[in-house]
Structures are given as C-alpha cells and as structure tokens.
C-alpha positions as CSV (number, residue, x, y, z in Angstrom):
1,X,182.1,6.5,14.3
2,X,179.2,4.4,14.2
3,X,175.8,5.8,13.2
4,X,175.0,5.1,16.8
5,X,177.4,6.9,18.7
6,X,177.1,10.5,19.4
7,X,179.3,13.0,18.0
8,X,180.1,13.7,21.8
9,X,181.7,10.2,22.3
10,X,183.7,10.2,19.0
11,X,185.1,12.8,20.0
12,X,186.2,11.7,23.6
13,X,187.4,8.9,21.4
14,X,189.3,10.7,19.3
15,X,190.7,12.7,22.4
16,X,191.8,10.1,24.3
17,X,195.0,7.7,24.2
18,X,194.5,5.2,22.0
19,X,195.8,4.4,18.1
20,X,192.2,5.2,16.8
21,X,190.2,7.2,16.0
22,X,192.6,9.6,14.5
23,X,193.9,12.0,12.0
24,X,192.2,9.7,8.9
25,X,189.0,9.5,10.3
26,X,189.1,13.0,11.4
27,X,189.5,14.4,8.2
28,X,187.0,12.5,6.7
29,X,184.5,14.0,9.4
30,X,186.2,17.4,8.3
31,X,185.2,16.3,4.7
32,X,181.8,15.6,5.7
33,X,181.0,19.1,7.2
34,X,182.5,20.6,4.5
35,X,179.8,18.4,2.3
36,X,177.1,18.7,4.8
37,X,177.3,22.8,4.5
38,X,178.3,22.3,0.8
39,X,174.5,20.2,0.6
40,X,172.8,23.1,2.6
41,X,174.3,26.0,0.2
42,X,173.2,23.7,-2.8
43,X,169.5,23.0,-1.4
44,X,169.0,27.1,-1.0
45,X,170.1,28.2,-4.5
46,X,167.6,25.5,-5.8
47,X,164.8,27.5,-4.8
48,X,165.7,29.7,-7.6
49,X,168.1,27.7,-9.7
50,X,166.0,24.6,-11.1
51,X,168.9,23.7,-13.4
52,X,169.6,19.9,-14.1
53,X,173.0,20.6,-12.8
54,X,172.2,22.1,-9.4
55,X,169.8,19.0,-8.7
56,X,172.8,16.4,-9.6
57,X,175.2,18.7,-7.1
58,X,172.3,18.4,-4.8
59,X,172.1,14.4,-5.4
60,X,176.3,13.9,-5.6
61,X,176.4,15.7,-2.0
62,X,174.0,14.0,-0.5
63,X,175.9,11.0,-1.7
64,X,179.2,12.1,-1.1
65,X,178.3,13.2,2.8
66,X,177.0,9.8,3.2
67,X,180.1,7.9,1.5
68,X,182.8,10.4,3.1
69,X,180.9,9.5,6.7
70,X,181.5,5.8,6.2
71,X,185.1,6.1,5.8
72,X,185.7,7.5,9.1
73,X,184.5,3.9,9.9
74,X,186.8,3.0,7.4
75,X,190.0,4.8,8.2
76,X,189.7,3.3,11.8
77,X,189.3,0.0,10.9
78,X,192.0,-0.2,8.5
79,X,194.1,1.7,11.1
80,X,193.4,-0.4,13.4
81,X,194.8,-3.5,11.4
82,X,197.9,-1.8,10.8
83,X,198.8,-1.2,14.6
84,X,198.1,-4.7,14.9
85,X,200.6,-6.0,12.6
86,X,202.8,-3.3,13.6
87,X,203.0,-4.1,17.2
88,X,203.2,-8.2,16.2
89,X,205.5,-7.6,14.0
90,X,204.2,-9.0,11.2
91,X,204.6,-8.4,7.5
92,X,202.9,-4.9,6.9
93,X,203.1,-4.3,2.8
94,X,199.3,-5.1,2.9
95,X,198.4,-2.9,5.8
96,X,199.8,0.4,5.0
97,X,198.2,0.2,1.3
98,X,194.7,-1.1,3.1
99,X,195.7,2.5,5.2
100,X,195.7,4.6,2.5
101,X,192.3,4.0,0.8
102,X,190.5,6.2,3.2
103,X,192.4,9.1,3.0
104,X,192.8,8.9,-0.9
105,X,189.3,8.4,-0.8
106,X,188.7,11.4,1.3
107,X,191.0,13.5,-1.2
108,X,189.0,12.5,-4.1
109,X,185.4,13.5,-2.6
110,X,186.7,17.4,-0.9
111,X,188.5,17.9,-4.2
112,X,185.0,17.0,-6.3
113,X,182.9,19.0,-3.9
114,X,185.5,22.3,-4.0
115,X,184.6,22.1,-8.0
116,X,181.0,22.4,-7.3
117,X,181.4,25.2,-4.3
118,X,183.4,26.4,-7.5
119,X,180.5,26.1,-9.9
120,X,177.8,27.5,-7.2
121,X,179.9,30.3,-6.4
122,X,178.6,32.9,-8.7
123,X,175.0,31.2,-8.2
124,X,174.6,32.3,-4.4
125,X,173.2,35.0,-2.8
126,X,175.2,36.8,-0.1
127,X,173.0,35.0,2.4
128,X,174.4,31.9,2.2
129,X,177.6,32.7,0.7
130,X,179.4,32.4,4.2
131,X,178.2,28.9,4.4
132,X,179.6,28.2,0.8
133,X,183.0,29.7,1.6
134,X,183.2,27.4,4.8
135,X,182.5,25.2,3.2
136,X,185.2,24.9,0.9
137,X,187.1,26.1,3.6
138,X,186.4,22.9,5.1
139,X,186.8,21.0,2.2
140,X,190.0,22.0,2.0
141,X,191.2,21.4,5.5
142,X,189.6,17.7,5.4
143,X,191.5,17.4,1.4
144,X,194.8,18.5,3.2
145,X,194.8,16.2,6.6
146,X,193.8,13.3,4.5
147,X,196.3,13.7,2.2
148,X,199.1,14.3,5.1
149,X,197.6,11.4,6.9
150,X,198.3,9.1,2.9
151,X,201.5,10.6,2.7
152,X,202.5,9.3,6.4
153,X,201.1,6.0,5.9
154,X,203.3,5.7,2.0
155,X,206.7,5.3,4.0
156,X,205.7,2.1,5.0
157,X,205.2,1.2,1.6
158,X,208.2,-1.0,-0.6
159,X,206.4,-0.5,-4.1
160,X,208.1,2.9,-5.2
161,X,206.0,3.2,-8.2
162,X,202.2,2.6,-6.1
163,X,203.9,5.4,-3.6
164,X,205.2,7.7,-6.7
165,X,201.6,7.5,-8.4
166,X,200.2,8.7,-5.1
167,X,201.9,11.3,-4.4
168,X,201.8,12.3,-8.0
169,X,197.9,12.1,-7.9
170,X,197.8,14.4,-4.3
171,X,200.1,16.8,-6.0
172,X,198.3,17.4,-8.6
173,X,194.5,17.5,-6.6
174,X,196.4,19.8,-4.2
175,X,197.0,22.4,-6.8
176,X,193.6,22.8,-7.4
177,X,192.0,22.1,-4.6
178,X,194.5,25.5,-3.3
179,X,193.3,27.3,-6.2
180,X,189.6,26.7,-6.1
181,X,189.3,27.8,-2.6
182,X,190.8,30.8,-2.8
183,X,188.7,32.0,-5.6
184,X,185.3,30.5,-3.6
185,X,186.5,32.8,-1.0
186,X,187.0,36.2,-3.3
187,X,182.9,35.7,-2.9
188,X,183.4,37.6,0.6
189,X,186.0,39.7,-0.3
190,X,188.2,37.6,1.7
C-alpha cells in the first residue's frame, strides 16, 4: 500500500480478485495497528512515566509502525514475483525464500512489541488499558497470519534445514507471543 493510496483502496485491493494484496501484507497492516495503538498507550503513560525505558518503547514503536508499514509494500512485491515465476514456470527456489522475508519480518516486530505491551502492562491506567490489550490483541493476530502466511510459502522451499530453522524460530516466538497476551489481557479481567 503506497503512502499515497487510501486505506479505502487497499482495501478494495485486497478484496478483489487478484494474487496481491493478500494475507502477508495484511497481517503486516494487522501488525501496524497493533503498533500504532501500542505507540498511543506508550505516549499516554509518559505523561507520568519519564523513565528512559518508556521513551525508547516510545522511539522502537514509532520505528517499528513505520518499518512494519513498509513491508506490506514488501510482502506484495515479493508476492508478486512469485506468481510470476509460478505461472511461467520458472525455477522458484529464489521466490518462495524472497516470500518469506515479510512475514518473518512481521513475526519478529508483533512479537517485540507484545514484550513491551508486556512491560507497560502494570504501568497503565485503566483508561487506556483497553487500548493496550487491543493492542496486543492485535499483535497477536498480525504475529499469527504472518507466520501462517511463512509457513504456506516454506512448501515450496527444497532446503529442509532453511525450512526447519523457520519453523523452529515461529515455534518458539509463538509460544510467547500466546503467553504474553494472555497475561496483557488479565489487565481487564478478561
């Protein structure tokens, strides 16, 4: 989604019938909400929090909302690339790896940001705490889609190992990415 386009027209984009947008770039828009709300939360318990830590989850937001925005863009191009060589037939080793940056990428910053709704948690008042639990709640779901949409995109990878190493890594995120939100959401009682 280019910074030009509306939100509206992604998402007739991602509606309609073509190979992309799709599930990687959703989930990295998914990821970006998550962060964007994440940001906001951050940016409210600063006005009484003025601990070096709470400005660098502050800065790391910012920067992760901006990084996690750019691989929708990503996601879609690399996509794109792959149902290219798909549909020519052409060797796609290359493709489906280049396909799988994105998401892992995507995994990487909703698992980092669920350790600092983690670490803010306890900081927040009851205010805001419905935006921190969405959140994570949305960190979550953006974690989860990208890491079905890697998993989809490793059976058309030949190097066992690369694919093993993976899925060992989105295992292992998984876990606490599962854990973490569930104890962001005991902040509600939920």
């Amino acid at each position: 989604m280019s910074n030009k386009i509306l939100l509206s027209e992604y998402l007739d984009r991602l509606a309609a019938r073509g190979p992309a947008p799709g599930g990687g770039s959703a989930a990295a828009l998914t990821g970006c909400i998550g962060m964007s709300l994440l940001s906001m939360a951050a940016k409210y318990i600063a006005g009484k929090d003025k601990s070096r830590k709470i400005k660098e989850i502050i800065k790391k937001t910012g920067s992760s909302r901006l990084r996690l925005r750019r691989l929708m863009d990503e996601d879609e191009a690399a996509f794109l690339r792959l149902w290219s060589d798909l549909r020519r037939k052409k060797s796609t080793a290359g493709s489906f790896k280049a396909a799988i940056r994105a998401p892992l990428e995507v995994c990487e910053l909703a698992a980092e940001g669920l350790k600092w709704c983690e670490y803010l948690r306890c900081r927040c008042k009851t205010s805001i705490a419905c935006d921190l639990v969405e959140a994570a709640v949305l960190l979550e779901a953006g974690f989860l889609s990208a890491s079905l949409n890697a998993e989809i995109n490793l059976g058309g990878v030949k190097d066992k190992s690369y694919a093993r190493k993976v899925r060992n890594t989105i295992l292992k995120q998984k876990k606490s990415v599962r854990k973490i939100k569930a104890d962001v959401l005991k902040k509600i009682n939920w």
